[in-house]
C-alpha positions as CSV (number, residue, x, y, z in Angstrom):
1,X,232.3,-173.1,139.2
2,X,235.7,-172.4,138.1
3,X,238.5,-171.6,140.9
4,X,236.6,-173.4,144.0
5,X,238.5,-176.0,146.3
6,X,237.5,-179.6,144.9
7,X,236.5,-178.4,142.4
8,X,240.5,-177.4,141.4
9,X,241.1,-181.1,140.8
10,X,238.6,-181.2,138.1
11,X,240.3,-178.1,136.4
12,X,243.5,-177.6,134.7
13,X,245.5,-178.4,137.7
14,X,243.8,-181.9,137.9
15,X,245.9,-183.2,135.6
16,X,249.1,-180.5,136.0
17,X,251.5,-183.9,135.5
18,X,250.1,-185.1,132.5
19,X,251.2,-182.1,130.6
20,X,254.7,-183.1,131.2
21,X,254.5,-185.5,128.5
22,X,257.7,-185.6,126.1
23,X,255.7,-188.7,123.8
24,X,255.6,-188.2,120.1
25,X,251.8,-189.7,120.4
26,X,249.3,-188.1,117.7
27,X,246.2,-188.1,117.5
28,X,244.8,-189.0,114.1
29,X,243.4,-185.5,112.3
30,X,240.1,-186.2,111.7
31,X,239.8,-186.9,115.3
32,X,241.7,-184.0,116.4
33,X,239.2,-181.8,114.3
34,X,236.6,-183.2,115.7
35,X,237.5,-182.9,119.3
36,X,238.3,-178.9,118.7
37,X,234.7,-178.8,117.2
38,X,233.3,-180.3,120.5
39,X,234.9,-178.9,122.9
40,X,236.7,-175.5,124.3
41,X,240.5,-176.2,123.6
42,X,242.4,-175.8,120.6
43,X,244.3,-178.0,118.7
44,X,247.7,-177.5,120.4
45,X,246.0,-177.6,123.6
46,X,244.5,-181.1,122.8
47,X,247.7,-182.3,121.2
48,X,249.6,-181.6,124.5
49,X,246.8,-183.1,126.6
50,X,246.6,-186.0,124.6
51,X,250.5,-186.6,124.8
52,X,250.4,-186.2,128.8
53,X,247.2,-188.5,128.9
54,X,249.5,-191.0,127.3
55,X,252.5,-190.8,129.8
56,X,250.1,-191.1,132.3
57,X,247.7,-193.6,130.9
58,X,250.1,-195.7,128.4
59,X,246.9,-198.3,127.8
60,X,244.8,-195.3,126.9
61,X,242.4,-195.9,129.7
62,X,242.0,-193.9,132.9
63,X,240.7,-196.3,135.5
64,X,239.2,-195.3,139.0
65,X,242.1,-196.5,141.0
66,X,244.4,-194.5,139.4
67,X,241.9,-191.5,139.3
68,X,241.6,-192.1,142.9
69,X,245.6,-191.9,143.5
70,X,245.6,-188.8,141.3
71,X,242.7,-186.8,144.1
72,X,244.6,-188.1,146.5
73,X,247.7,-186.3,145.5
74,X,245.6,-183.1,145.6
75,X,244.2,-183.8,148.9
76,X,247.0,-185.8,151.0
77,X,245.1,-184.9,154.8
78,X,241.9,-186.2,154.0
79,X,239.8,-189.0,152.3
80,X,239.1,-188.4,148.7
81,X,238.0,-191.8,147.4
82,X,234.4,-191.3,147.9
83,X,234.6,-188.2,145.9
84,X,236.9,-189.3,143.3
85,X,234.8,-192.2,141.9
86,X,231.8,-189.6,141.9
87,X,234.1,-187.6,139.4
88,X,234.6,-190.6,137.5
89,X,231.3,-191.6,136.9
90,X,230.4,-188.1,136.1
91,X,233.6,-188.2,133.1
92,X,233.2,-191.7,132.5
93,X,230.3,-190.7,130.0
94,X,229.5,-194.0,128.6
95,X,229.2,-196.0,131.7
96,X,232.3,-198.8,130.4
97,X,234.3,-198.6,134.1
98,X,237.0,-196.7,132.1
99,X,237.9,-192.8,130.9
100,X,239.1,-192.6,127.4
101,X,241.2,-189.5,126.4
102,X,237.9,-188.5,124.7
103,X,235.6,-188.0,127.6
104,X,238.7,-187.1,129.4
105,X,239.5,-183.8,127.3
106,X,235.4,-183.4,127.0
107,X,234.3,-183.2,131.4
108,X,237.9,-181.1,131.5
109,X,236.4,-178.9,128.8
110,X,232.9,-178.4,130.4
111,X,234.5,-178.2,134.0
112,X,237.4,-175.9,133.2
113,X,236.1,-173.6,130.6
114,X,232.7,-174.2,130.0
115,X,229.8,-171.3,130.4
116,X,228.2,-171.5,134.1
117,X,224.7,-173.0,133.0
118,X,227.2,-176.2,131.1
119,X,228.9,-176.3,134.5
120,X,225.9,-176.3,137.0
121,X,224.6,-179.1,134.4
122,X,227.6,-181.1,135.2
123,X,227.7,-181.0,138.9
124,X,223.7,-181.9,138.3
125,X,224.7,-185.0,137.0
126,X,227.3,-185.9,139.5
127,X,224.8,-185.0,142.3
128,X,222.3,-186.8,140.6
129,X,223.4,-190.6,141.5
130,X,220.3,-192.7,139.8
131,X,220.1,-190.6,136.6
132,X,217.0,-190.2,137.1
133,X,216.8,-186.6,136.5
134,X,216.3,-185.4,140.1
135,X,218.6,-185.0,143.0
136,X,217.5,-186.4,146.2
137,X,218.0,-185.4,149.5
138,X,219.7,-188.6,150.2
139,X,221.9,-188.0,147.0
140,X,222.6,-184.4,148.0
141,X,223.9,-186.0,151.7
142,X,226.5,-188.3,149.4
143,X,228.2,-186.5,147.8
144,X,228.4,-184.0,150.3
145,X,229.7,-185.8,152.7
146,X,231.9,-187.4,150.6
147,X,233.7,-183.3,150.2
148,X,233.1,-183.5,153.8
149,X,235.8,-186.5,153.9
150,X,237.9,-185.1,151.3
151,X,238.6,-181.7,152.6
152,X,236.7,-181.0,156.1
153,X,240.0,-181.9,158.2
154,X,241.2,-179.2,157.2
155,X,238.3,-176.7,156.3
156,X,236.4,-174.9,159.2
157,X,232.9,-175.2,158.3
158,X,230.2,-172.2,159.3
159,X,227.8,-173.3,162.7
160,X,224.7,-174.2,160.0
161,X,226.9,-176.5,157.6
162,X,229.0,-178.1,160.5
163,X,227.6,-181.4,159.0
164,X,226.8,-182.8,155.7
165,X,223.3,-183.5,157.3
166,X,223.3,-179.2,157.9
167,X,224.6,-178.2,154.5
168,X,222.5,-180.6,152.9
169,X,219.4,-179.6,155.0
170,X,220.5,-175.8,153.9
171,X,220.8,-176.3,150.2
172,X,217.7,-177.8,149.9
173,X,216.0,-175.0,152.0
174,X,217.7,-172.5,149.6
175,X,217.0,-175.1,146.0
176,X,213.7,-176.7,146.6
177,X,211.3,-174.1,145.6
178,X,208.0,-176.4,145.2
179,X,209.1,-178.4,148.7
180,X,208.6,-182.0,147.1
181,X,212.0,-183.1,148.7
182,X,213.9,-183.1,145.3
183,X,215.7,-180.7,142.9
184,X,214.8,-180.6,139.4
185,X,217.5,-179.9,137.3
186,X,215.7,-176.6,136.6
187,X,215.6,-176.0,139.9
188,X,219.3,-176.3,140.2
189,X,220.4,-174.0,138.0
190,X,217.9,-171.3,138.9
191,X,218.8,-171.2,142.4
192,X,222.6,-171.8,141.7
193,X,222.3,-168.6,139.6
194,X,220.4,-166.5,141.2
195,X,222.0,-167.1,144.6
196,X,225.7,-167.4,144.3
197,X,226.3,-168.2,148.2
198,X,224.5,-171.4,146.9
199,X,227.3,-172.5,144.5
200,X,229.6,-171.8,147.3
201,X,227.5,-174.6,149.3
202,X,227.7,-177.0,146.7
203,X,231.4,-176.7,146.5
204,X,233.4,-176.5,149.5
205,X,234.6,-172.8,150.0
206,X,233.7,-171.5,153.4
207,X,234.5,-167.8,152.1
208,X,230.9,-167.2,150.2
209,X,233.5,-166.1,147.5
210,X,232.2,-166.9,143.7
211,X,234.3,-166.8,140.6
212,X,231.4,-168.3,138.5
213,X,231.8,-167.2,134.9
């Protein structure tokens, strides 16, 4: 899903400013070593992400209202609230109202370098509001019209996705291959796969253009 729109704030460039950092801050080695073991960066890379996180975050804590400020930077002529506290709760892995450097560097890993089928598992759980391992029409609508908000001022959409209600209608006729009005996770990745126009629908790029890798 790399390269895509929105999804370019959940990338490298999300956080271009906190690489700017000029702290001394270290992170202790044992959990350096253990953040290069989970995830794809190496230690240098952490090392500078972790002094940018600082500069940015002094407390250590990313909270919503400043990951808010931080999508609205990237997208100035439209609403991204909605969409930013979606990201959030997707990074914000254990549910404290808070992102920690650790489950920072972790989503950025899976978002930004992760393998497709990590990726598509991601945006399942973003998509997925309830956690209850299904993605609802009603679910699908959110978050789309939350992109809708964020970018679709200034993105002409296609006749058949000229509304959340039509792209949502049209990823679900494309997703939904048992018609029981939800998408299994299983069902998300197969058709995100084998249909890359789909993974354009999901994100927000009106080009049918994929650089899934």
């Amino acid at each position: 899903l790399e390269g895509h729109n929105h999804f370019k704030a959940v990338h490298g460039n999300f956080c271009a400013p906190l690489k700017m950092g000029k702290q001394n801050s270290k992170l202790k080695p044992e959990v350096l070593l253990d953040l290069r073991d989970n995830t794809e960066f190496t230690e240098t890379e952490i090392s500078e992400w972790y002094r940018g996180f600082l500069k940015d975050c002094p407390t250590g804590q990313l909270t919503v209202e400043e990951f808010k400020k931080i999508y609205g930077n990237f997208f100035p002529y439209g609403d991204a609230s909605k969409f930013a506290e979606h990201v959030f709760r997707t990074f914000d892995a254990n549910n404290d109202g808070s992102i920690d450097f650790r489950e920072f560097i972790c989503a950025l890993s899976v978002t930004s370098r992760g393998r497709l089928e990590q990726k598509l598992k991601w945006a399942f759980s973003m998509y997925d509001l309830d956690g209850n391992g299904y993605i609802s029409r009603q679910e699908m609508f959110e978050i789309v019209s939350a992109i809708y908000k964020m970018v679709g001022s200034v993105m002409k959409m296609p006749e058949d996705e000229s509304t959340p209600e039509k792209r949502t209608e049209k990823i679900f006729r494309q997703m939904d291959k048992n018609s029981d009005g939800k998408l299994s996770l299983a069902e998300f990745i197969e058709g995100a796969k084998s249909d890359p126009s789909i993974v354009r629908l999901l994100q927000c790029d009106p080009s049918g253009g994929t650089t899934a890798s």
